[in-house]
N, C-alpha and C positions, 0 to 999 in steps of 0.2 A: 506364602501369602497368609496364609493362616496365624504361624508365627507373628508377622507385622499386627494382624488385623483382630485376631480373637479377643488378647486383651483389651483391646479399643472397646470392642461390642462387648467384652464383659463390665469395663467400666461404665458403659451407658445402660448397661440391662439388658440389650435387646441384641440379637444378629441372628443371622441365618448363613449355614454354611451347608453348600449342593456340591458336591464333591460327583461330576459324571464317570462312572466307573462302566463296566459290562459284566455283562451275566458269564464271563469266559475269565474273570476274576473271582467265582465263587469257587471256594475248597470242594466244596460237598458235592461241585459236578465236573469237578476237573480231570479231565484228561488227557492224554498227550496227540488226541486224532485230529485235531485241527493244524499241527505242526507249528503254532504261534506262541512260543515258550514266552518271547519279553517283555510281549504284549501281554498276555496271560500272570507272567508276575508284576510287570508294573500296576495293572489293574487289582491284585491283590493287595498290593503294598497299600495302595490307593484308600481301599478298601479300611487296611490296616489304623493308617493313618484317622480316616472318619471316626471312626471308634474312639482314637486314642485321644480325638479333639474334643470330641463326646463329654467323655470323660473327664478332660480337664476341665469344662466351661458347666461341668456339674454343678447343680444349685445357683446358674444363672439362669435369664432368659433367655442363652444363647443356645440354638441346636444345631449338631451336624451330622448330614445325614451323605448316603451314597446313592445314586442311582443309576442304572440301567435302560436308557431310553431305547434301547432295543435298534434294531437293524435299521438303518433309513437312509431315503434320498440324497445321498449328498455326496462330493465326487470319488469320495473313499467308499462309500457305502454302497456307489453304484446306482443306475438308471432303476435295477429289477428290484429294489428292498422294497417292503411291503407298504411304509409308512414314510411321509412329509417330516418335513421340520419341526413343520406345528403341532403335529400331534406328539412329536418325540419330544418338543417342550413342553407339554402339558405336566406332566409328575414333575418336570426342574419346576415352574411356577408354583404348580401345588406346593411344594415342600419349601420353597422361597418365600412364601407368604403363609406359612404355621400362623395360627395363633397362639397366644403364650399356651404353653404346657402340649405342647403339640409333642410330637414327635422326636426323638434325637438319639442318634446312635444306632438308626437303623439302615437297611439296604431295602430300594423299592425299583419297583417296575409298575407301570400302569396303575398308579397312586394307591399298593399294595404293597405289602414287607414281603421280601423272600428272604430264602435264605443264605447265608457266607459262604 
């Protein structure tokens, strides 16, 4: 998608790119005690990937960012997660709606940067 779409949003100036990743794709806290190794790398790759979009759409007004909406409602997430939908889109909207010079090439949770 990105491929198809970045250049478009770099021709017109503006795009926004919400790449949903999880906090079980960051290097710096990765372990093997969850036993979810493909999940865990395609979330990284994912990750990878934000960065590498980042990067190319440098010195436009396009950002791309990754985020982490955390554990929630939904039938993979299960009944007991902590948090709704709405609140788990709250940081996708946030970061959806930058204004120019906003943000880009980071990784967020609770419309906050953590870390890779």
């Amino acid at each position: 998608m990105c491929q198809a779409f970045v250049p478009l949003m770099m021709k017109a100036d503006y795009g926004r790119v919400v790449n949903v990743s999880s906090s079980l794709g960051q290097l710096n806290d990765m372990t093997d005690k969850d036993k979810v190794p493909a999940y865990k790398v395609s979330k990284t790759a994912l990750n990878a990937v934000t960065r590498m979009v980042a990067d190319a759409a440098g010195g436009s007004n396009v950002a791309a960012n990754s985020v982490c909406p955390g554990w929630t409602r939904t039938y993979i997430g299960g009944p007991e997660a902590p948090q709704s939908t709405e609140e788990a889109a709250n940081t996708i909207i946030w970061l959806a709606t930058q204004p120019d010079n906003g943000p880009t090439g980071g990784f967020f949770r609770n419309k906050r940067r953590i870390g890779w």
